[in-house]
C-alpha positions in Angstrom: -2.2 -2.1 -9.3 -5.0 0.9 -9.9 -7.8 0.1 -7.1 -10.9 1.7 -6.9 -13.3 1.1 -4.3 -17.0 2.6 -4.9 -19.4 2.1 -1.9 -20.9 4.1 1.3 -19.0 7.2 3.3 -20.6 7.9 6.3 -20.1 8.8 10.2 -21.3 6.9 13.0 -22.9 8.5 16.2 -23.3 5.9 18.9 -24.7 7.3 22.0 -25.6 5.2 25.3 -28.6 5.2 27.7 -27.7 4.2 31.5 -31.6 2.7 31.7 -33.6 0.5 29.7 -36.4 1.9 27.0 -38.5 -0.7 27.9 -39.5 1.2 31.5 -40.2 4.1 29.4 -43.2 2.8 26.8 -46.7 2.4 27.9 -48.3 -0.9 27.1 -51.5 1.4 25.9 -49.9 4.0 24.7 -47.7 2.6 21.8 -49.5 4.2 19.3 -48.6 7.4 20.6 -45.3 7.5 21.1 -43.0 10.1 22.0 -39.2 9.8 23.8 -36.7 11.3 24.5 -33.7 9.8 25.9 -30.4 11.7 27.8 -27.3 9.5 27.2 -24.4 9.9 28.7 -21.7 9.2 26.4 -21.7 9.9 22.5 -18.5 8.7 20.2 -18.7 9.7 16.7 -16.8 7.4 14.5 -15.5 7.6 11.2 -16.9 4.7 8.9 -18.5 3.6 5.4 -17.8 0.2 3.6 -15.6 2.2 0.9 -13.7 4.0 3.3 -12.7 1.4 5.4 -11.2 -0.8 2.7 -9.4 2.1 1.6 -8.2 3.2 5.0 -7.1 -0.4 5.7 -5.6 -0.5 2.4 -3.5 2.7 3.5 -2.2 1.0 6.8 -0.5 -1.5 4.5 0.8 0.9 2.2 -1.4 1.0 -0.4 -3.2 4.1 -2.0 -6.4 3.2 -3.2 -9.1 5.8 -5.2 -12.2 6.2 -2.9 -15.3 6.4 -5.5 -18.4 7.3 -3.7 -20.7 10.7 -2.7 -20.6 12.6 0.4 -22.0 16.3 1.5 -20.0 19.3 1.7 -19.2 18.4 5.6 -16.9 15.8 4.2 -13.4 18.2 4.6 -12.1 17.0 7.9 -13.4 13.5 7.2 -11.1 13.7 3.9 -8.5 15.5 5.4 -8.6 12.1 7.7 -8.1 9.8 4.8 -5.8 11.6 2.6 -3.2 11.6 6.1 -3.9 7.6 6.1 -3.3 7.3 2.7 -6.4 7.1 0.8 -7.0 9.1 -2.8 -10.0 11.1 -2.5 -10.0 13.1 -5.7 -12.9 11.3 -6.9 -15.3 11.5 -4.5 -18.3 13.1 -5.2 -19.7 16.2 -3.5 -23.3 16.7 -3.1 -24.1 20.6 -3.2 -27.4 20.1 -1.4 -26.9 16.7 0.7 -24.6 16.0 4.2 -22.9 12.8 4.4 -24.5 9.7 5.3 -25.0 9.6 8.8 -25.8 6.2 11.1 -27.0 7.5 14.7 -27.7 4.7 17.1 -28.8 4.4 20.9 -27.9 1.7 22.8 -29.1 1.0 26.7 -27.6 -1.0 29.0 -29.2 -4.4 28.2 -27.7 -3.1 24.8 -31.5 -2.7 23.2 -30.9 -0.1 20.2 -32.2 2.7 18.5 -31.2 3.7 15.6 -31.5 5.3 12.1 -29.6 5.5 8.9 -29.5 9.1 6.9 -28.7 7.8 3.3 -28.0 11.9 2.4 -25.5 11.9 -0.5 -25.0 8.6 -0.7 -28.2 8.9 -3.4 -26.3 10.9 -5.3 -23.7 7.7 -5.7 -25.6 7.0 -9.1 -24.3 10.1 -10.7 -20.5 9.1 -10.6 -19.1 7.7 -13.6 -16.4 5.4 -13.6 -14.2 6.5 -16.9 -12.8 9.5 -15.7 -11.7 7.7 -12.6 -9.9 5.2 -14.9 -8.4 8.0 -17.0 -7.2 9.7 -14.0 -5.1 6.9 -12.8 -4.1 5.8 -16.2 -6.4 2.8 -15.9 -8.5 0.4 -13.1 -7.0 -2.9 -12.4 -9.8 -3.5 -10.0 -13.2 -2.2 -9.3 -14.2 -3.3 -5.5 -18.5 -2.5 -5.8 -19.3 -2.6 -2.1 -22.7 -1.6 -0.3 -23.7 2.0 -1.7 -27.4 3.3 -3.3 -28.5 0.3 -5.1 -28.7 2.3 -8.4 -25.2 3.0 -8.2 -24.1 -0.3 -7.5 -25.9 -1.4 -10.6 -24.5 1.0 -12.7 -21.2 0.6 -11.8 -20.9 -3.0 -11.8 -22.7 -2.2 -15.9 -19.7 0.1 -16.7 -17.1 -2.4 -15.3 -18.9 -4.8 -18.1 -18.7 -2.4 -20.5 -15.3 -1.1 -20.4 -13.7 -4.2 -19.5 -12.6 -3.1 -15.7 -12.3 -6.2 -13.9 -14.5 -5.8 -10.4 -15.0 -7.3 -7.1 -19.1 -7.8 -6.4 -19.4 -6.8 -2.4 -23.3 -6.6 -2.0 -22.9 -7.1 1.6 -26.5 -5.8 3.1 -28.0 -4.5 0.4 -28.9 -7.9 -0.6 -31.4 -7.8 1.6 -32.9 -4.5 -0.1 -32.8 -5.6 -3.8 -34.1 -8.3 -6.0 -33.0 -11.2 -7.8 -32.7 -9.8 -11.4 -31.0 -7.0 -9.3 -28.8 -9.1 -7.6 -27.7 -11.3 -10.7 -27.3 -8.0 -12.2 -24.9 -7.2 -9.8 -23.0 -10.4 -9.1 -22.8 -12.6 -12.5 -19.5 -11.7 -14.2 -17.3 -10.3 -11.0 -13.7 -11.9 -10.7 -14.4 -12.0 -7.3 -17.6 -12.5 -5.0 -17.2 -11.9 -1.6 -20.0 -12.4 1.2 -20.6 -13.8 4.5 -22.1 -16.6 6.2 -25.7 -15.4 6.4 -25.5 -13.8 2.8 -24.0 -16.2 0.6 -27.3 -18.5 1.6 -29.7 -14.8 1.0 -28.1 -14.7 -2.4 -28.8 -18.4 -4.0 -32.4 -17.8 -2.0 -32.9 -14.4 -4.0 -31.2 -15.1 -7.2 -32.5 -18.6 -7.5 -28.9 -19.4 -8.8 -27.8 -23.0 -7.1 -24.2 -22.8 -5.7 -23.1 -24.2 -8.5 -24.5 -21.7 -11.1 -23.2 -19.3 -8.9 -19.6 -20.6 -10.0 -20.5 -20.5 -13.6 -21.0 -16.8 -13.2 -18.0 -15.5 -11.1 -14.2 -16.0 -11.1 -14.1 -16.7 -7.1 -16.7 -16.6 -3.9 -15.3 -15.3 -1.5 -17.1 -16.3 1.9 -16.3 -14.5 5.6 -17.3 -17.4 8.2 -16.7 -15.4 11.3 -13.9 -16.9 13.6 -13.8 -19.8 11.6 -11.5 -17.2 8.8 -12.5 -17.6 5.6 -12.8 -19.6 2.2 -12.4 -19.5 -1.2 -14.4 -21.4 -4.2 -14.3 -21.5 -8.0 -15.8 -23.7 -10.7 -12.3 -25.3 -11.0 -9.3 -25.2 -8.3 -10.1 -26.8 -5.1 -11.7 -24.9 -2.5 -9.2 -22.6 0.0 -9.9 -22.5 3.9 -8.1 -19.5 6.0 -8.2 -19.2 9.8 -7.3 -15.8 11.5 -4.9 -15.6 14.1 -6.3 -15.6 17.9 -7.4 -12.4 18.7 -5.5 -10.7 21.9 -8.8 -9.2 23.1 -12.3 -8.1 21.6 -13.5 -4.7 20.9 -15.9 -3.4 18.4 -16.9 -6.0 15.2 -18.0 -3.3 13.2 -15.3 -2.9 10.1 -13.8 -6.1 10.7 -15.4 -7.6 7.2 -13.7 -4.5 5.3 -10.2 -5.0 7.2 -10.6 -8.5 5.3 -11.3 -7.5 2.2 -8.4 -4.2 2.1 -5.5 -7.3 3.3 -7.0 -9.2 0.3 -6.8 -6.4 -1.6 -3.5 -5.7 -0.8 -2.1 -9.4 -1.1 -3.6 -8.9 -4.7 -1.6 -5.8 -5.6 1.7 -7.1 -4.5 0.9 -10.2 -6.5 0.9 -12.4 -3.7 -0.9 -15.6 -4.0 -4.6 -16.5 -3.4 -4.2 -18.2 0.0 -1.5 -15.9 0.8 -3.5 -13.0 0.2 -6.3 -14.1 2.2 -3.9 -14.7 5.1 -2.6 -11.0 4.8 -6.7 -10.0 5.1 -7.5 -12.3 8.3 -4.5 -10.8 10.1 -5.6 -7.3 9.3 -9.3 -8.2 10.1 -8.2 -9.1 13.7 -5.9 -6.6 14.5 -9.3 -4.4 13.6 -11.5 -7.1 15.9 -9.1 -5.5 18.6 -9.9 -1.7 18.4 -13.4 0.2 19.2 -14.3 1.7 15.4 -13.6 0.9 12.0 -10.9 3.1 11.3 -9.1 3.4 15.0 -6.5 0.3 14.4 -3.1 0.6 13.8 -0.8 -1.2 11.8 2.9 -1.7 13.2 5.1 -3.5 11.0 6.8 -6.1 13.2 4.1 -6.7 15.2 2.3 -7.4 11.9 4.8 -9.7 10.7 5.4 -11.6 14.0 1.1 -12.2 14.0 1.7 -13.7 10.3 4.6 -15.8 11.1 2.5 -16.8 14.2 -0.4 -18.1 12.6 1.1 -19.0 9.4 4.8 -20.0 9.7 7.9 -18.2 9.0 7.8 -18.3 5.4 4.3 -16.1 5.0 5.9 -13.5 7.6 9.0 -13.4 5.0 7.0 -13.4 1.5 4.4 -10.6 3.3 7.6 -8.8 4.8 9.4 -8.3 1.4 6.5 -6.5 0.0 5.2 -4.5 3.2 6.4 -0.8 3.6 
């Protein structure tokens, strides 16, 4: 199965305060700001909706094509991915741009600032789709995740136009765009997937009711937080998946795209729908458990024994058999 997954590349700086901004504005003086904070501890983390479905995708032993745009600071990043097994011969490289950068502050009543450099990712509108597809001899899936809105939009048009099934992954720039924008986006994807809080934002912005939504797409696919996950279409009966107890809790961030590469992955080794979905809340929490999107490990057995765990002996084998 030829996956491509178009969205955002970007690095995450998260730094920490030991104090509290509040004791450092002036009630009169807000209109004048000016701070400067000394933190004592910066981690700078690899991340990007794109590149963590591929990475996860690469713990499981798939390759998948990264489609997205990055700055000419990307080579250690890529370096990074191609040794996890990700493709990154199509990714885009900005001559003028750096990567997308996220730099947040957080004190300790965890209060943060922070801002998001978009850089290349601008540039995603640029990348065509067709020589991707000619390079790999074909898509069998386009995954459209959170990138420049223009790009989104453009790809999920090509996908229509050269008959590449896709995967519609707004995720939070459905807050940023419209509802032509957004039914532009969504109405014809084979798959759907949002959480909670979005899949109420998009019948809100599209005007769509839940079930015109249905009409449109092949499956919604809907994230519920520890409650797992669930499945919809206009005519099988709805699919409910629970993850397997987390061991501990570290970081959320990533966890939604450690969802969405198992998915991906149950799909390219043809496993069932509910199966597949199983595969993607086991991956999810093994991420739940690690501090960064792209700092989790997948051991085989371990893996298997989690599966068998939380969903018998018989989705351990039928996951086992097609897990390198």
């Amino acid at each position: 199965m030829r996956i491509a997954v178009t969205g955002s590349i970007a690095t995450d700086h998260l730094m920490s305060y030991p104090g509290r901004f509040t004791e450092q504005f002036v009630a009169d003086r807000l209109d004048q700001v000016s701070l400067s904070f000394l933190v004592d501890h910066l981690e700078i983390r690899r991340g990007g909706i794109a590149a963590n479905i591929t990475f996860g995708l690469g713990q499981l032993g798939v390759t998948s094509a990264l489609v997205g745009a990055v700055g000419q600071d990307f080579d250690e990043y890529r370096s990074w991915l191609e040794r996890h097994g990700v493709d990154t011969a199509s990714v885009h490289v900005s001559p003028t741009k750096h990567t997308s950068r996220f730099l947040c502050t957080t004190d300790q009543d965890l209060n943060q600032i922070a801002s998001f450099y978009a850089g290349a990712m601008a540039e995603a509108r640029e990348i065509e789709l067709k020589p991707v597809a000619d390079r790999l001899g074909g898509l069998d899936v386009v995954v459209i995740s959170a990138n420049d809105p223009e790009g989104m939009l453009r790809h999920t048009q090509e996908c229509r136009d050269r008959g590449y099934p896709f995967l519609a992954d707004p995720g939070q720039q459905l807050a940023r765009m419209e509802g032509p924008e957004i039914r532009r986006l969504v109405e014809d994807a084979e798959y759907l997937f949002t959480n909670e809080y979005e899949h109420g934002l998009l019948l809100q912005s599209t005007g769509w009711t839940h079930a015109e939504v249905l009409d449109r797409v092949g499956r919604w696919v809907t994230s519920l937080g520890p409650k797992g996950v669930q499945v919809e279409s206009k005519s099988d009966p709805k699919i409910e998946v629970t993850p397997p107890k987390e061991k501990q809790k570290g970081d959320p961030t990533g966890v939604g795209d450690a969802l969405r590469a198992g998915f991906l992955a149950g799909l390219h080794h043809e496993l069932d729908l509910e199966r597949s979905l199983q595969l993607g809340c086991t991956l999810a929490t093994v991420s739940l458990e690690t501090d960064g999107p792209q700092e989790y490990e997948v051991e085989r057995e371990s893996f298997l024994s989690r599966i068998a765990e939380a969903y018998g002996d018989a989705a351990a084998s039928e996951v086992g058999s097609k897990l390198r």
